[in-house]
N, CA and C atoms as a LAMMPS dump frame, in Angstrom:
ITEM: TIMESTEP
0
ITEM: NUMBER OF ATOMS
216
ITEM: BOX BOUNDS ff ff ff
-5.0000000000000000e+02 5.0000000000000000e+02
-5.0000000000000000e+02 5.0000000000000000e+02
-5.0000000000000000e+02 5.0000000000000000e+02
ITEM: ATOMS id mol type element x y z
1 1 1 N 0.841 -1.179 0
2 1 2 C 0 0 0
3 1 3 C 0.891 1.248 0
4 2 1 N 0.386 2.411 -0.578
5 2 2 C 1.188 3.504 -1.038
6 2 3 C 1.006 4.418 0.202
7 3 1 N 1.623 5.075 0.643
8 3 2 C 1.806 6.173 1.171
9 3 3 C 2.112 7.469 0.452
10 4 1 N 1.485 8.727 1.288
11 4 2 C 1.669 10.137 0.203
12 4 3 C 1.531 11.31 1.533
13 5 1 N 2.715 11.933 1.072
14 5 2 C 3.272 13.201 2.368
15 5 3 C 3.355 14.638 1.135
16 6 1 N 2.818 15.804 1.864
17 6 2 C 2.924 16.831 1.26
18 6 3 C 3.868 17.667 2.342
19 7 1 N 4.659 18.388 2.036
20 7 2 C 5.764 19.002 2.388
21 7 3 C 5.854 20.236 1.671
22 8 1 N 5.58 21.269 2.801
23 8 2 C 5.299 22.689 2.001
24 8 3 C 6.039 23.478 2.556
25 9 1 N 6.411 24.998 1.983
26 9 2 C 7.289 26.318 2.305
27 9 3 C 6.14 27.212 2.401
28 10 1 N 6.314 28.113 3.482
29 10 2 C 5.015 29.1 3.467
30 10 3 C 5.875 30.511 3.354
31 11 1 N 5.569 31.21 2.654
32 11 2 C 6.141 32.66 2.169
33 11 3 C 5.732 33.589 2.09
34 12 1 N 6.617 34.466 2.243
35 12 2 C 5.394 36.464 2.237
36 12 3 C 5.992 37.012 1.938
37 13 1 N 5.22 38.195 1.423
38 13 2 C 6.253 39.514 0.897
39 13 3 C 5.625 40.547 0.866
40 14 1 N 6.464 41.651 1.389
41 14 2 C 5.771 42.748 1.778
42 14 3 C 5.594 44.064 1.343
43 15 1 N 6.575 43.464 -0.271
44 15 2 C 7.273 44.501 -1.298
45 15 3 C 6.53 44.218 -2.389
46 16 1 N 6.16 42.822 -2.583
47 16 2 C 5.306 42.77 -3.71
48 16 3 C 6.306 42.245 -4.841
49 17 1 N 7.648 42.2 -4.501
50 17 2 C 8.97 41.345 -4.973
51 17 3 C 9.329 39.941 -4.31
52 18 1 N 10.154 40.497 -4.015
53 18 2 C 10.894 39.654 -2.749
54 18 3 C 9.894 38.75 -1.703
55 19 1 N 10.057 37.837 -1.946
56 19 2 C 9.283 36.717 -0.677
57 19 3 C 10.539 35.991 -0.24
58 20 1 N 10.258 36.228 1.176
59 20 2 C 11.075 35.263 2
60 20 3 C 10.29 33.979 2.569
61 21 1 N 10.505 33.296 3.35
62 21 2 C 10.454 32.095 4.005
63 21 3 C 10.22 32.455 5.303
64 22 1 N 8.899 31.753 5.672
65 22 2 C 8.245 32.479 7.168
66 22 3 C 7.336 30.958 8.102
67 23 1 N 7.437 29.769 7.06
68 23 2 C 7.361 29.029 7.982
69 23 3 C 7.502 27.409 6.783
70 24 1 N 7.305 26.327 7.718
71 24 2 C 7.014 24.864 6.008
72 24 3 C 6.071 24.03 7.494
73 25 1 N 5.783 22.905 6.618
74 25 2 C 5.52 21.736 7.368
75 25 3 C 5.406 21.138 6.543
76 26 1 N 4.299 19.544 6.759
77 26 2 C 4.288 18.33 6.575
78 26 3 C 2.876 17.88 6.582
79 27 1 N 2.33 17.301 5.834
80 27 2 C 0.955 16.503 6.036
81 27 3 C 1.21 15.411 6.771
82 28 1 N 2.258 15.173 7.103
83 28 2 C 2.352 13.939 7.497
84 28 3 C 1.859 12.673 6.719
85 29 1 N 2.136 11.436 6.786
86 29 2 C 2.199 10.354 6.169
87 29 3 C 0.538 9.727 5.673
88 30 1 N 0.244 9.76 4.807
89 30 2 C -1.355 9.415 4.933
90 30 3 C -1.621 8.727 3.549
91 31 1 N -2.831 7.515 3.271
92 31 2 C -2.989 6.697 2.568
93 31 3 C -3.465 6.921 1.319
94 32 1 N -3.811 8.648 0.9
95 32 2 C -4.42 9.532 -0.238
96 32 3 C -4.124 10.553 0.178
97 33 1 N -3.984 11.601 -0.949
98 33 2 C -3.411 12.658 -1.493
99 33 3 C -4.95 13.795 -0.974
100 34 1 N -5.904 12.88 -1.034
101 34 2 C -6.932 13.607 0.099
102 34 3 C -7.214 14.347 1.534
103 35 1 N -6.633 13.261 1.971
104 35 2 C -6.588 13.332 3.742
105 35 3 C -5.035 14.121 3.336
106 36 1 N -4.382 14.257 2.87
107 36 2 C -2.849 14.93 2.904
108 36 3 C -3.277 16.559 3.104
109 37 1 N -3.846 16.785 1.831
110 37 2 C -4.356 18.478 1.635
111 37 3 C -4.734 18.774 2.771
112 38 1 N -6.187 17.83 3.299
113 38 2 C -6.698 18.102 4.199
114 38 3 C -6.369 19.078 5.4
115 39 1 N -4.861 18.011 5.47
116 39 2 C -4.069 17.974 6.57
117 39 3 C -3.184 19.15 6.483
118 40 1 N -3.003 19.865 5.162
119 40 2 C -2.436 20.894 5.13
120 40 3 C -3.215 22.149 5.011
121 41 1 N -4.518 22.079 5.265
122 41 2 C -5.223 23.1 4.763
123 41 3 C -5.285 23.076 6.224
124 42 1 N -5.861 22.436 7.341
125 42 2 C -6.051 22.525 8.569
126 42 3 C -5.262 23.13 9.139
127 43 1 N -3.532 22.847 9.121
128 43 2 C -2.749 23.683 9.673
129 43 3 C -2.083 24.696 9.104
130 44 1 N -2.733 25.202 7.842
131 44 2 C -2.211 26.2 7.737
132 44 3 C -3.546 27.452 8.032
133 45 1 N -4.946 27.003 8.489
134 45 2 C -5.707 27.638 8.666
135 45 3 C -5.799 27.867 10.258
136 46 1 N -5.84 26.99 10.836
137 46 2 C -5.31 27.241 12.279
138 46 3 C -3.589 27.932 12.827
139 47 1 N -2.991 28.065 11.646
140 47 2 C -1.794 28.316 12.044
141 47 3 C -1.24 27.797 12.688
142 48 1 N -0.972 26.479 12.416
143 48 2 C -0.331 25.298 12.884
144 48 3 C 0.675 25.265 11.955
145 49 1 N 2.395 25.822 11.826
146 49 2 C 3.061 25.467 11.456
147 49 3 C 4.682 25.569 11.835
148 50 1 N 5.644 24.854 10.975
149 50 2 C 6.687 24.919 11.841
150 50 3 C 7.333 26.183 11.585
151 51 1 N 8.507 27.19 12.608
152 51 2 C 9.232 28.036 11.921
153 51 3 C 10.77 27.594 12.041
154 52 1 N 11.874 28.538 12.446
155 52 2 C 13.063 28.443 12.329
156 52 3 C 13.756 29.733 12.903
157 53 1 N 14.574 30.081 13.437
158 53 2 C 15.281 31.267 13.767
159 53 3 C 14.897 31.981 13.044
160 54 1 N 14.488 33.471 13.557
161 54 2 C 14.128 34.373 12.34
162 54 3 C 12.834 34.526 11.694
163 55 1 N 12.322 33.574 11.798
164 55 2 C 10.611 33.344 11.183
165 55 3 C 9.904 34.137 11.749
166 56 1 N 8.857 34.713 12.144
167 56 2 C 7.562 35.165 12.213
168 56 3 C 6.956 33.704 12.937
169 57 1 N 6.462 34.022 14.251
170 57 2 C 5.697 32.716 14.793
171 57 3 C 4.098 32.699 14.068
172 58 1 N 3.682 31.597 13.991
173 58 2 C 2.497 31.649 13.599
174 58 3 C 1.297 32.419 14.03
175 59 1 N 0.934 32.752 14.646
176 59 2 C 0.012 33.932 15.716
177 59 3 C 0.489 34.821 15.124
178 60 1 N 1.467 36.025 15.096
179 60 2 C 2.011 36.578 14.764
180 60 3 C 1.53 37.435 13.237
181 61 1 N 1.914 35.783 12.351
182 61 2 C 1.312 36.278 10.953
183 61 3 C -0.168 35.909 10.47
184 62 1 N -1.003 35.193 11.656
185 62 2 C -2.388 35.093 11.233
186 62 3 C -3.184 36.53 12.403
187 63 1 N -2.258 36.984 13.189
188 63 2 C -2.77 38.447 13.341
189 63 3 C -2.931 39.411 12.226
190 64 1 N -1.613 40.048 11.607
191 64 2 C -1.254 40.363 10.473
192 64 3 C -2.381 40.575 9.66
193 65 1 N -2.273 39.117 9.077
194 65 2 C -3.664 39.16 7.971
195 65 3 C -4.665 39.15 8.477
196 66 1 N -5.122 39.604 9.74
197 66 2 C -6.506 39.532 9.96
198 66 3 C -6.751 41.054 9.601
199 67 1 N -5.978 42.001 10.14
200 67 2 C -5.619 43.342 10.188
201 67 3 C -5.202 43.764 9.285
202 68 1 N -4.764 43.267 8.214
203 68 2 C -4.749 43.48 6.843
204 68 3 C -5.998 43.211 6.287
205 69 1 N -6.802 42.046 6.25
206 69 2 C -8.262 41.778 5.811
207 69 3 C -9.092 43.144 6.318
208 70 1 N -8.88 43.415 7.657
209 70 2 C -9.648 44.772 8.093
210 70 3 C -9.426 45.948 7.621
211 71 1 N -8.359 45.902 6.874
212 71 2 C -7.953 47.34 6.404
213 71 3 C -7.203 48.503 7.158
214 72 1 N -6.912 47.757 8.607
215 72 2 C -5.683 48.283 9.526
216 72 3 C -4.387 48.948 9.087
C-alpha cells in the first residue's frame, strides 16, 4: 500500500517582490493525497506550522492578515 506526504514552504512579501520564508511543514504520512491536503489546509488555517530562527511565529502572521483583511 502507497503512502503520500505533502511538504510545504510558506512565504510572504511585503514589497510585492521579494518573498522570503516564514514558515514549512508536513501533512504527514497518509494513505491519499486527500486526507494529505486536508491535513495541510487545517494547519495552515489554524496556524499550525513549523518556523526556524528568524521566522515570524504563527500567531504573529495570522494576526497580520486579519488586520490586513480589516484594512488596519
Amino acid at each position: 500500500m502507497s503512502e503520500y506526504r505533502i511538504n510545504y514552504t510558506i512565504e510572504r512579501t511585503t514589497d510585492g517582490e521579494v518573498y522570503e520564508e516564514i514558515g514549512f511543514g508536513s501533512s504527514g504520512a497518509w494513505s491519499d493525497l486527500g486526507q494529505c491536503s486536508h491535513m495541510v489546509a487545517t494547519d495552515i488555517d489554524n496556524g499550525i506550522w513549523e518556523t526556524e530562527a528568524g521566522h515570524p511565529d504563527p500567531e504573529s502572521v495570522m494576526r497580520d492578515m486579519e488586520r490586513e483583511e480589516a484594512g488596519l
